[in-house]
C-alpha positions in Angstrom: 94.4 -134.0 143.0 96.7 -136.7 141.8 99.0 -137.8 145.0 102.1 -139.9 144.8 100.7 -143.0 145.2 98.3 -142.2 142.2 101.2 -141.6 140.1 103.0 -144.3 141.4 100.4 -147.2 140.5 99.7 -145.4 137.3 103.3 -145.8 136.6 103.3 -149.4 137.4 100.2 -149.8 135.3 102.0 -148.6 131.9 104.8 -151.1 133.1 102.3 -153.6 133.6 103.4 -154.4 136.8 103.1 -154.9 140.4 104.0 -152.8 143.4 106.3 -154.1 146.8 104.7 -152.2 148.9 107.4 -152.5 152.3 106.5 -151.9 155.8 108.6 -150.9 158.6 108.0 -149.1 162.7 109.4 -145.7 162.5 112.3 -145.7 165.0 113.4 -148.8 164.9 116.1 -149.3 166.4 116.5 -145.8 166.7 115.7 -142.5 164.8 118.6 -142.5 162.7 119.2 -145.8 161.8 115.3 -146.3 161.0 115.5 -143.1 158.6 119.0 -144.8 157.1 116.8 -148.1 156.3 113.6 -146.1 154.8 116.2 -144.2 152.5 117.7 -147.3 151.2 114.6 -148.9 150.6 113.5 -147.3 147.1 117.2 -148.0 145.8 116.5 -152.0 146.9 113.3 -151.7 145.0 110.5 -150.9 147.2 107.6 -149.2 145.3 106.2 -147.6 148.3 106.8 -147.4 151.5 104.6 -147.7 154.8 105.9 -146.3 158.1 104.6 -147.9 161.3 103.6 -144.9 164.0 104.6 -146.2 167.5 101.5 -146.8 169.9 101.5 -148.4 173.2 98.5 -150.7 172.6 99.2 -151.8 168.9 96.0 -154.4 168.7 96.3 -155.9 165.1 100.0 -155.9 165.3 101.7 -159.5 165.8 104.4 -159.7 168.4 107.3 -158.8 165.8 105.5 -155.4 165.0 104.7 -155.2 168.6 108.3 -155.6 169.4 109.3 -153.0 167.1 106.7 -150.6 168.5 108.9 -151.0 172.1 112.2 -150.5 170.2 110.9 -147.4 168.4 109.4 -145.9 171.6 112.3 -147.1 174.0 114.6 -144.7 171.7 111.7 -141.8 171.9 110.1 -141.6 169.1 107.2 -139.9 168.8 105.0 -139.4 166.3 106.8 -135.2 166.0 110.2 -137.6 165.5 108.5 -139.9 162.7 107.2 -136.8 160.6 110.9 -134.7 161.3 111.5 -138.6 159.6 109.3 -138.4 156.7 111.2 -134.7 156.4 114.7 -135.7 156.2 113.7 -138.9 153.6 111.9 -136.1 151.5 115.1 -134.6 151.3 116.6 -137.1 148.8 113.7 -138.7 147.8 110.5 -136.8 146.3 109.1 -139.1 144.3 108.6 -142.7 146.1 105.0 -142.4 148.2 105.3 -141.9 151.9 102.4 -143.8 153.6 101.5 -143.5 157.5 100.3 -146.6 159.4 99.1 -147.3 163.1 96.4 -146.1 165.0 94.2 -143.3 166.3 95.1 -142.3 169.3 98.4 -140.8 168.4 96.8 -138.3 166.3 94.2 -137.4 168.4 96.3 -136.8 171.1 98.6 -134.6 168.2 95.4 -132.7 166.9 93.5 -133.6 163.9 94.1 -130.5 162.4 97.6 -130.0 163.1 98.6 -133.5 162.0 96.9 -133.5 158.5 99.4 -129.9 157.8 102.0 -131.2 159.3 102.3 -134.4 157.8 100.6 -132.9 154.7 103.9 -130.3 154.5 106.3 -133.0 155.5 105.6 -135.2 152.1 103.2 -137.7 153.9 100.9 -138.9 151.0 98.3 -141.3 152.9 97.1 -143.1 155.9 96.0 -146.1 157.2 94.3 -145.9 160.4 93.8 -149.4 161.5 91.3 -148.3 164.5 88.7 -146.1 162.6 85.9 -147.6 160.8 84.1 -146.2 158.0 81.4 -145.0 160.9 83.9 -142.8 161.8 84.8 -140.9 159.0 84.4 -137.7 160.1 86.9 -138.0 162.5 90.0 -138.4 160.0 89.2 -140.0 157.2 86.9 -136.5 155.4 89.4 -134.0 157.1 92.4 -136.5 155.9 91.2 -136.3 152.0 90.4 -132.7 151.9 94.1 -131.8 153.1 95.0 -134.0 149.9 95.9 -137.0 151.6 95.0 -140.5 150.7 92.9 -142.9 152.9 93.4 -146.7 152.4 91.3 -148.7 153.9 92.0 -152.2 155.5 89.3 -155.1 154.0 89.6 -159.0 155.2 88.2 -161.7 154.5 85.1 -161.0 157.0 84.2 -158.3 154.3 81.6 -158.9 152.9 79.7 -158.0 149.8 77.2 -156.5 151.8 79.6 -154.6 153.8 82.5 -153.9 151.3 80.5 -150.8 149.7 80.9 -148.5 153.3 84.5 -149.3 153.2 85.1 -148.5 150.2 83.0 -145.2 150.3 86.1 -142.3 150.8 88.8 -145.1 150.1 91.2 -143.8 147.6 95.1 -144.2 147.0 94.6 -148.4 147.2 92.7 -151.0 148.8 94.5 -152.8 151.5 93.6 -156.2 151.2 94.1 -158.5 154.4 95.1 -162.0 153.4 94.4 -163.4 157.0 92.2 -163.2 159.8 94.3 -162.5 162.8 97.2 -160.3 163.4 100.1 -159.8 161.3 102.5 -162.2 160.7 100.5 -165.0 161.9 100.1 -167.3 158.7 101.0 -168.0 155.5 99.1 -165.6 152.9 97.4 -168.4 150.2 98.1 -166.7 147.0 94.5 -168.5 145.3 91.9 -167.4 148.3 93.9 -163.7 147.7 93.5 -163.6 144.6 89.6 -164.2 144.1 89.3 -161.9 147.5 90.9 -159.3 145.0 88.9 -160.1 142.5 85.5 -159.8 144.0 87.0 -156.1 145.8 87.8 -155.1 141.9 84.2 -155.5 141.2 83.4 -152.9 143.5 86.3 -150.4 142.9 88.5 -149.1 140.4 91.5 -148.6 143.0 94.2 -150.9 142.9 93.8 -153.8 145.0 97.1 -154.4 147.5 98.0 -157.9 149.8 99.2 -157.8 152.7 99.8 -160.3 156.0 101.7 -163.6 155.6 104.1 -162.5 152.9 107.5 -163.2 153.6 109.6 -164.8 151.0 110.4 -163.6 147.2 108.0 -166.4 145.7 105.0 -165.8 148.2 105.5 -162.2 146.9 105.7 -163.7 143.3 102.4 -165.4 143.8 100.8 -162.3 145.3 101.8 -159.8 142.5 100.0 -162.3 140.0 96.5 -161.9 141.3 97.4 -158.1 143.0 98.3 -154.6 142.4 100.7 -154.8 145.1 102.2 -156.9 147.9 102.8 -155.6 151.2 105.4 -157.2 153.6 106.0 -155.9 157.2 107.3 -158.4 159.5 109.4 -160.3 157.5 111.1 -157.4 157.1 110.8 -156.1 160.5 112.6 -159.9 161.9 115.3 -159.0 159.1 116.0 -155.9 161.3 115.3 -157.7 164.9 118.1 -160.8 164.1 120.6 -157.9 163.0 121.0 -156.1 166.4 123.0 -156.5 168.7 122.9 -158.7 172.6 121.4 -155.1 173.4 119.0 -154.0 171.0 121.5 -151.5 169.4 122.0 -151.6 165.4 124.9 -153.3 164.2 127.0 -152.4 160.8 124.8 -154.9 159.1 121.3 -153.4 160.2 120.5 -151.4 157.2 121.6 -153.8 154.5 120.2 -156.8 156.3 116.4 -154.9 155.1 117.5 -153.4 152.1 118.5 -157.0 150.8 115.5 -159.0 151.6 113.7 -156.0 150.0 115.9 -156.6 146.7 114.8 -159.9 147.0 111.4 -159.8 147.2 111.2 -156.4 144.4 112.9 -159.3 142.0 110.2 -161.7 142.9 107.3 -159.3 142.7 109.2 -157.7 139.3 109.1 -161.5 138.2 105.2 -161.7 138.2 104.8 -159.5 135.1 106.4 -162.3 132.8 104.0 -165.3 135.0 101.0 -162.7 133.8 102.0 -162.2 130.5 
């Protein structure tokens, strides 16, 4: 079964490009603005899009995704709110690939079963479950792939050859490639170290290989797009939607565009790296 993120990189392929791939918390600052942002974001030129679930105890997350987290779950969303979210995007938007990011818990608490129909019929094309390793599979990751969605799994640099096979085992939609030890937004991503690290995960798989942590400007995104099938940034975007509230934490007039132009910023820069390849 071919999801939307299949088509989507296969797309990109015959283009011979790169994808942005853009991260932001569902909810943030509230349900209506957040789902205002995510609409905007495939007009700005994000490829595809990653929604943060709210959790409590969000362990890889650095203190602007954190902070987010808070925002998102101060205004009550839950994770019922952020599929009703992924609903009202698919509205207007059937085509750009929905992807769900955060942690277990959430779901469990949800139901396994119910959450793979639910976000399954709500236009959800994949997960990344930041908490599971490939020991646990059967928990989400089998179930998650016979309801037709993808499972991307997370490798860092502490991957090694000897341990990249079992996380690549039921990987499939992309690789997420972590630039950086640590949590996100932490340090600088170095566009060389990422790109052998992408190079020696291409050996193993056939999936496009995606970057993420420490990418926050158009020419870091540049250099990422060279040596990737993707680049993923989160928190940049994420501060770009902090600095625009107001005293109170409330969005402002210029919330929404504040994220969709950084995003057009950094879709130019990533866009750019098929003429440095070429």
């Amino acid at each position: 079964m071919t999801t939307r993120i299949d088509a989507r990189f296969a797309e990109l392929a015959k283009e011979g490009r790169s994808a942005l791939v853009t991260f932001l918390m569902a909810g943030d600052p509230d349900p209506a603005t957040s789902l205002n942002i995510i609409k905007a974001l495939p007009r700005a030129g994000a490829d595809i899009i990653e929604i943060g679930m709210p959790f409590t105890d969000p362990m890889a997350d650095g203190p602007s995704i954190q902070a987010a987290g808070l925002r998102a779950l101060k205004g009550g969303m839950t994770l019922r709110k952020t599929l009703e979210m992924v609903r009202g995007f698919r509205n207007e938007d059937n085509a750009t690939p929905l992807v769900l990011m955060g942690y277990y818990n959430p779901i469990y608490i949800y139901g396994v079963d119910k959450f793979l129909i639910d976000a399954k019929t709500a236009g959800v094309d994949g997960l990344i479950i930041v908490d599971l390793p490939p020991e646990e599979d059967d928990e989400l990751c089998i179930p998650a792939l016979k309801a037709g969605l993808n499972f991307i799994r997370l490798a860092t640099p502490t991957t090694d050859d000897k341990r990249l096979p079992a996380v690549l085992a039921n990987t499939s939609g992309f690789v997420y490639y972590v630039s950086i030890t640590g949590i996100t937004g932490a340090a600088a991503a170095d566009s060389k170290v990422a790109g052998d690290a992408v190079a020696r995960i291409k050996r193993h798989t056939k999936l496009p290989v995606c970057v993420g942590f420490g990418i926050r400007t158009p020419q870091a995104a540049r250099a990422i797009a060279e040596k990737a099938n993707g680049a993923v940034v989160g928190t940049a975007l994420v501060d770009a939607l902090r600095d625009s509230l107001d005293t109170k934490g409330q969005a402002t007039t210029k919330t929404v565009a504040a994220v969709a132009d950084l995003v057009a910023s950094l879709a130019q820069g990533v866009r750019g790296a098929k003429q440095a390849a070429e």
